[in-house]
N, C-alpha and C positions, 0 to 999 in steps of 0.2 A: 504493500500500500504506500510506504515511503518512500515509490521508485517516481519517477518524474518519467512523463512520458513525454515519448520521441517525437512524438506525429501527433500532437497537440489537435492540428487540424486536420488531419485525416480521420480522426477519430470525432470531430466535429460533422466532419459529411456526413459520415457515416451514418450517426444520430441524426442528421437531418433527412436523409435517405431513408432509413427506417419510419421516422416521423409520417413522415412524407406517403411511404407504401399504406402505412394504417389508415391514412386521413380517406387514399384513396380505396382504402375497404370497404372504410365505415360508410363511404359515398357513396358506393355499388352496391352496398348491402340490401338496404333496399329495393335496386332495380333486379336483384337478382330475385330475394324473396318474393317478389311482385310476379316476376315471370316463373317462377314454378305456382303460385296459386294457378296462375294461369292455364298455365301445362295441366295442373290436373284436373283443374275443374274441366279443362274443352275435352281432354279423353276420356273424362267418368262419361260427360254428358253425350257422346257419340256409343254410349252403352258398351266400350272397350273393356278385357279384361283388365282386373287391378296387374297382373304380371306386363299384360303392357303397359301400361299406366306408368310404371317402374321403373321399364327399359327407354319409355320416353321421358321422365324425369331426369336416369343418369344420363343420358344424351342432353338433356338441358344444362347440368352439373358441367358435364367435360364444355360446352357454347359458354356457358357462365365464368368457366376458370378462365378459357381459351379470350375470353371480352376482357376480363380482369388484367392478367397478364399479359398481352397486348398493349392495352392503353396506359399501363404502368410505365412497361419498358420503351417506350416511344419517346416519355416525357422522359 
């Protein structure tokens, strides 16, 4: 603890990098929970079985990560 660090400001990006990833979570967070309501209510309501219903959720999941990560790493 009583070492002095090297990279004073590397270690400052970095906090702000990480900052930064979160804010843009917390941001998606709900476009993401929004679009799986969505997803399940349009597959219950086409009388789909719940097992599809499931395989089309995690295909919203992998679109969802796939949107998230993307516009993270762009900025």
């Amino acid at each position: 603890l009583g070492q002095k660090l090297k990279h004073p400001q590397k270690v400052m990006e970095r906090q702000e990098w990480s900052k930064k990833q979160g804010q843009v979570r917390e941001k998606n967070k709900d476009k993401v929970e929004q679009s799986f309501e969505q997803l399940v209510i349009t597959r219950r309501g086409k009388g789909e079985s719940l097992a599809g219903t499931r395989k089309h959720v995690n295909e919203g999941v992998t679109l969802c990560d796939a949107m998230v990560n993307g516009s993270t790493e762009s900025g």
